[in-house]
N, C-alpha and C positions, 0 to 999 in steps of 0.2 A: 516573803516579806522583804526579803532583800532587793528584789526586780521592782515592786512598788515601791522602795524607799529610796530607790536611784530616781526612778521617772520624776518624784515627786520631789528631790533635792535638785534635778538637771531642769527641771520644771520651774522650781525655785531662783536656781540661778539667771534663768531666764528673763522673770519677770523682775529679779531686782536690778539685771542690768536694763533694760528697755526701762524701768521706773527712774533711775540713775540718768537716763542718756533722755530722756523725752519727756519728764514730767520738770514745769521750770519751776529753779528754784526749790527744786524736792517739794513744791505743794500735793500732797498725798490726795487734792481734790480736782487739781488739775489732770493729774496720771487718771484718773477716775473719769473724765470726761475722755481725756484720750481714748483708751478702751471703749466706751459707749460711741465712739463715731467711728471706731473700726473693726468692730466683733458684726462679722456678716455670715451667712451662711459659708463661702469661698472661705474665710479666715478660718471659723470653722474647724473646716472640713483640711484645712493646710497645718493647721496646729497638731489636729489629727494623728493626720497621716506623718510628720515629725515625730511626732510619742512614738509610735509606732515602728520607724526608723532609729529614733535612739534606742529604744527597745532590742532590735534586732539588731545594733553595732553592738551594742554592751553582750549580747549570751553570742554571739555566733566569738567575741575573743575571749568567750570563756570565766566570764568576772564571776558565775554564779557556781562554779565547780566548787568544789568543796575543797577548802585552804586551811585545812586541818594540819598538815604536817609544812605548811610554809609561814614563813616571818613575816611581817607586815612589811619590811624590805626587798622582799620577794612579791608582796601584791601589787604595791605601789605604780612601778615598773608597768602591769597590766594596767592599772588603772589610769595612768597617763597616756597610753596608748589608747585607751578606752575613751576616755576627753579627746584626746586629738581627734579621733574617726569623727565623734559626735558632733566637733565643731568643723570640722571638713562637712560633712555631708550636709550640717545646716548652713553652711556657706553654698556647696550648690542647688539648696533648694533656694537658700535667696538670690542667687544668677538667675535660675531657670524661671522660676514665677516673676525678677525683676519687685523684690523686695526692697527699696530703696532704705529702709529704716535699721538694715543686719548693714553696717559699712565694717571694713576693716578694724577698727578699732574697738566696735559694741562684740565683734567675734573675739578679739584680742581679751577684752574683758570678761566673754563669758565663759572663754578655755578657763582661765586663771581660773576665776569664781565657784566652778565646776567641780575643778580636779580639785583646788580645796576642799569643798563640801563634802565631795566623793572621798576623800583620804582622812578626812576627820571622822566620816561615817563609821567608813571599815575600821578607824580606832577605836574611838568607840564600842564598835560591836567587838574587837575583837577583848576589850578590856571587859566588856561584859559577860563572854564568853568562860574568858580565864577564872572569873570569878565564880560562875556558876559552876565549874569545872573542879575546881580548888574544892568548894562545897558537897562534890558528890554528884555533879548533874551532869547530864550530856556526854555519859560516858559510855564507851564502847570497850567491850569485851575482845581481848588480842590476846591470838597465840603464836606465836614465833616458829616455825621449823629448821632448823638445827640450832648447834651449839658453837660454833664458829667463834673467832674474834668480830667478824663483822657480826655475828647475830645478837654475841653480847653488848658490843659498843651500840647497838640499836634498842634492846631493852635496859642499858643504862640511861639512855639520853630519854627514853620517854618517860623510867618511872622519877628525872632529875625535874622534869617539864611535866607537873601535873595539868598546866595549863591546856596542854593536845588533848587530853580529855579520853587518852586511853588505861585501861583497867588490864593488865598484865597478867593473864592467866599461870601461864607458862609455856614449856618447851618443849616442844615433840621431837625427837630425834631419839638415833639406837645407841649405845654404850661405845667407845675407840678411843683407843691411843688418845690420850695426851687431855680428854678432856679436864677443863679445870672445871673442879666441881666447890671449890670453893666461891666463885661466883654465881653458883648456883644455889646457895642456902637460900635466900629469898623470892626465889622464884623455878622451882624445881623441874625437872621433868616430870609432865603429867602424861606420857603417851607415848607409847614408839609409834616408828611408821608404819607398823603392820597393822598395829590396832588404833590409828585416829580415826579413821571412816565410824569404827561406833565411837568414838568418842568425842567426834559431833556430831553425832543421833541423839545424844544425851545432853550433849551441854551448851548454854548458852556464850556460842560463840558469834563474834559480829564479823571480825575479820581476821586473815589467817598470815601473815608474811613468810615468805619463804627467801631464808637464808643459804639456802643448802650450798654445795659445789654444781654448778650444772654440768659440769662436762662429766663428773663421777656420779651425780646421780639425778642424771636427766630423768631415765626411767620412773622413780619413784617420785619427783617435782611432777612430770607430768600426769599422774598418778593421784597426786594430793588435788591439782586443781579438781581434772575432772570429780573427783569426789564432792568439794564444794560448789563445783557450778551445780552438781544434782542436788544439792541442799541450798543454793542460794545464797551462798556465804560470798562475800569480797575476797579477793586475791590480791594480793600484794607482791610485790617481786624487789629485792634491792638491785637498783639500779647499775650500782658500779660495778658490771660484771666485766668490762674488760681494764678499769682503772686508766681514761685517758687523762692526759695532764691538763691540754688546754677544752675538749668538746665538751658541750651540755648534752648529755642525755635527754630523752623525750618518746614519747610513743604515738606513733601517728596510724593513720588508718592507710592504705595505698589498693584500691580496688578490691577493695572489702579484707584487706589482710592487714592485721595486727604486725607493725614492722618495729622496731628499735635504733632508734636514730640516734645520732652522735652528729653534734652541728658547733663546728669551732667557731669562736668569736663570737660577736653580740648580734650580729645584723644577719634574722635568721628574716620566716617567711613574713611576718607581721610588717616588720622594719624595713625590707622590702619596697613592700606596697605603702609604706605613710611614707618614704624617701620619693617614690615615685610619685606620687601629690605632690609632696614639696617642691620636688623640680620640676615639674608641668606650671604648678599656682606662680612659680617665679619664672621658669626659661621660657615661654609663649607670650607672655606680655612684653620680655626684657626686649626678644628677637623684635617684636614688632616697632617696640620706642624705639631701638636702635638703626631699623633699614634707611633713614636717610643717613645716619653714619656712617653706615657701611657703604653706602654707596657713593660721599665721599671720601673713602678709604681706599675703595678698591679704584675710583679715579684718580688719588694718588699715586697707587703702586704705578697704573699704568702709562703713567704720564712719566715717572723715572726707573724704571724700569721696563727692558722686553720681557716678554711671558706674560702665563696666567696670572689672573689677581688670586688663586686661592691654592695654597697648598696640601696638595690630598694624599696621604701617606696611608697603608696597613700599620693598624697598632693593634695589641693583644689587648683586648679587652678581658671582662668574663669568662672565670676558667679557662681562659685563654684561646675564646673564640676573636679571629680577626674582625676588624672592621674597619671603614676607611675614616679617618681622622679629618677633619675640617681645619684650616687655618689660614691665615692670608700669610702669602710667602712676604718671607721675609730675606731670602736669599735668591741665587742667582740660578737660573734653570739650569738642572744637570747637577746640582749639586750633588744630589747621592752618590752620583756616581765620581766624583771629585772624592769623596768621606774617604775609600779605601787609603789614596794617595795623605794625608792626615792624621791617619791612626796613631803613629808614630807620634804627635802632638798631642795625642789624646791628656788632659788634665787632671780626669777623675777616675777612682781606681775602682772596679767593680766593673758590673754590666753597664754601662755609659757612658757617653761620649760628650764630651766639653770642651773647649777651646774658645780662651779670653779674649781674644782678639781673630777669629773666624774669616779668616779671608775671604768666606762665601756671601756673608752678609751683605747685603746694599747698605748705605746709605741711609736711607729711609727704614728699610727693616730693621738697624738699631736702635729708631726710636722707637721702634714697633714693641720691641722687644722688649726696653727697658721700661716701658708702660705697657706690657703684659699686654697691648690692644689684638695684638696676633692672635691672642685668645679664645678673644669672643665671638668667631664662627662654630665654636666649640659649643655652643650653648642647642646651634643645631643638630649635633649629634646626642646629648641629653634629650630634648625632643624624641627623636627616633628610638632613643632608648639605648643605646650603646655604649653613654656614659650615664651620668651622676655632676649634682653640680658639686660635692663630696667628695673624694673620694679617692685611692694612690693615683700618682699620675699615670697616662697612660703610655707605655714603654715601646719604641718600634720593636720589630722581629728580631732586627741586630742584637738588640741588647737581650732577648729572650734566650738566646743561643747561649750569649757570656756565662749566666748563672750558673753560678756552682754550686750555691748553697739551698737544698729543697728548704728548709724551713723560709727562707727569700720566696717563694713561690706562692706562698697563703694571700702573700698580695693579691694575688689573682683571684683568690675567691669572690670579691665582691667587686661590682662595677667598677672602672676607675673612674677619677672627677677632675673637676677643671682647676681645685684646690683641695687642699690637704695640709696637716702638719708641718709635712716638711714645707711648702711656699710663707709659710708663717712662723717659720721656723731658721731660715737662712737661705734655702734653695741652692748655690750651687756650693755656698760658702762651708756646708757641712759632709762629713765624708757617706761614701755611698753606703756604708753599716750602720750609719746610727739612721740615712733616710730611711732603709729598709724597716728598723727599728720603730722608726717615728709609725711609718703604712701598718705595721703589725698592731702597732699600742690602736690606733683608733679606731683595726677592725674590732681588738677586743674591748674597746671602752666605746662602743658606740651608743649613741643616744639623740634625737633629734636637735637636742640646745648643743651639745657638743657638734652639728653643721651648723647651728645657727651662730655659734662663738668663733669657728674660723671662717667664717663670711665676712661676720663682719671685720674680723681682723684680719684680714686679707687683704680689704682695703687700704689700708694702711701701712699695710705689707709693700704692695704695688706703689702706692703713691713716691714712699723712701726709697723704690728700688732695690732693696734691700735682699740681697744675693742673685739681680738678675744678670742673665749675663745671655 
């Protein structure tokens, strides 16, 4: 119900934005004739094959799994990643077939329209849920394996949330030290571990959680599954077996092996792949409007300056794989090898290297500089995939050596980008701890509008010049 009631609400959104954007006037007889002079077999057969692709965006990220034990603050999240694919990908079936009628804005409106529909849905159902759940329905039968703090903090929190729609059997575990059995009057132990296997040959159980110690009693966990997978029963496991501060837990599949993954930050595999649309749909057009710029730019350098027009440096990318960095120099050839004699002037404290008035500078390259135009060779390395138009800056090898502080190093887990917090933030005007700060908060707060808020504020960043140097 739920995979027909997306097609048929994404379907929805659809035709009220093309109703919206091409019926004039909102004449609902007008829209009516539109349709009758373009429903052909080809249209069709495009519409089709669309269902069909939103279909297969929406299950392959998972919108249909079962979100029994998550918040609607927790769906949400999927569900906008869920709209973005959908309107990505009916954006390049209207490239490909040259759809004139899908422009930037009719996509702009049918993202919104969508992810509304889509997020009112899941309330909805999930309020309808809660209710039928509260009444007695859709309830599943759970037994817990041990008696832990974490086993009890799990059977308080479901039997406090009748809305999950789980029915609390009880507890299976053997008698030790210290248990407290006072939080056990209302939901007792029905079972040791010797004797569950009959005692879900008997009882109607749905699914099983396993609380236990794993490193004390692996043996007897691995024991309880096998028993349920030969009856068919669900398996549960609590996730926080090693208690990290900042990773999300997850379970992924790796050449057919069940693995347990811990992924720090927000920008795991999903986020990924919609950043890389993002920067492909914006840096392959930007590159092409801008080549006769650049090609007055780089006949500037050469004209007041000797050397190349583009300065190509090694920076730590990705986990800190290198890559050559794109820019138009801005200083004077040989410069690096001048930086050692410098050091001694260095400005900023950390891994970094700053100096206000730079004797390596041209001319020319100050104005470069203080309008960020140096930049935008950069947009060719996003291209290639090296950077991000997003993302911490990207740091030479020099300063990779400085770092003293690993928790400083998470920066590297994700691409770095042309912009970031800290360019919107001050740039050189702030000290090297709170930039490091700024690059950590936006791995861990990522979100596609949070790049599309320091884009555009970036702008305006650059324009004020505002801590370039």
């Amino acid at each position: 119900m739920m995979q027909v009631g997306d097609l048929l609400l994404i379907g929805m959104a659809f035709w009220v934005v093309t109703w919206l954007f091409y019926a004039p006037n909102n004449d609902l007889l007008a829209f009516e004739e539109f349709l009758a002079l373009r429903i052909k077999i080809e249209n069709l057969s495009v519409g089709i094959g669309m269902i069909g692709i939103w279909h297969l965006t929406c299950s392959a990220l998972k919108l249909y799994e079962s979100k029994r034990l998550s918040t609607i603050s927790q769906e949400i999240p999927d569900i906008l990643k869920a709209t973005s694919f959908v309107t990505l990908t009916t954006a390049g079936v209207a490239i490909l077939l040259q759809i004139e009628m899908i422009s930037s804005w009719f996509l702009l409106a049918f993202w919104t329209l969508t992810a509304l529909v889509m997020c009112l849905g899941r309330i909805g159902e999930r309020m309808a849920l809660a209710w039928m759940r509260r009444k007695g329905r859709n309830l599943r039968n759970i037994v817990i394996i041990g008696t832990n703090q974490r086993a009890l903090k799990f059977a308080t929190e479901i039997r406090i949330k009748p809305e999950l729609g789980y029915r609390l059997l009880g507890f299976v575990d053997e008698p030790w030290d210290g248990l407290n059995h006072q939080h056990l009057e209302r939901f007792p132990i029905i079972s040791t571990l010797e004797k569950f296997q009959g005692f879900i040959r008997t009882f109607s159980v749905d699914e099983v959680l396993i609380a236990l110690p794993l490193r004390s009693y692996y043996q007897q966990s691995s024991q309880i599954v096998a028993q349920c997978e030969e009856q068919g029963i669900l398996v549960r496991m609590l996730g926080d077996l090693f208690s990290p501060k900042l990773a999300k837990s997850a379970i992924d599949q790796v050449g057919g092996h069940p693995t347990f993954t811990l992924n720090t930050g927000a920008i795991g595999d999903q986020a990924i792949l919609i950043k890389r649309i993002f920067d492909l749909l914006i840096a392959v057009p930007s590159v092409i409007l801008l080549l006769s710029f650049f090609a007055f730019v780089a006949a500037a350098i050469k004209l007041t300056s000797p050397g190349p027009v583009f300065f190509i440096q090694e920076r730590v990318g990705l986990n800190k794989r290198l890559f050559r960095l794109i820019k138009f120099r801005t200083m004077v050839p040989e410069a690096e090898l001048l930086q050692a004699e410098l050091e001694h002037l260095n400005e900023v404290e950390g891994a970094a290297f700053k100096i206000t008035d730079d004797p390596r500078i041209t001319p020319l390259g100050r104005l470069l500089r203080k309008t960020s135009i140096d930049e935008l060779p950069q947009l060719i390395n996003v291209i290639n995939g090296d950077m991000s138009l997003v993302g911490p800056r990207p740091l030479p090898v020099r300063d990779l050596q400085e770092f003293n502080e690993d928790w400083h190093r998470r920066r590297w887990s994700v691409r770095p980008g042309l912009t970031c917090l800290w360019q919107i933030s001050g740039r050189s005007s702030i000290s090297f701890s709170k930039w490091m700060e700024l690059d950590l908060q936006y791995i861990d707060k990522w979100t596609l509008w949070l790049d599309l808020k320091i884009l555009f504020k970036t702008i305006p960043a650059v324009m004020k010049r505002t801590g370039a140097a």
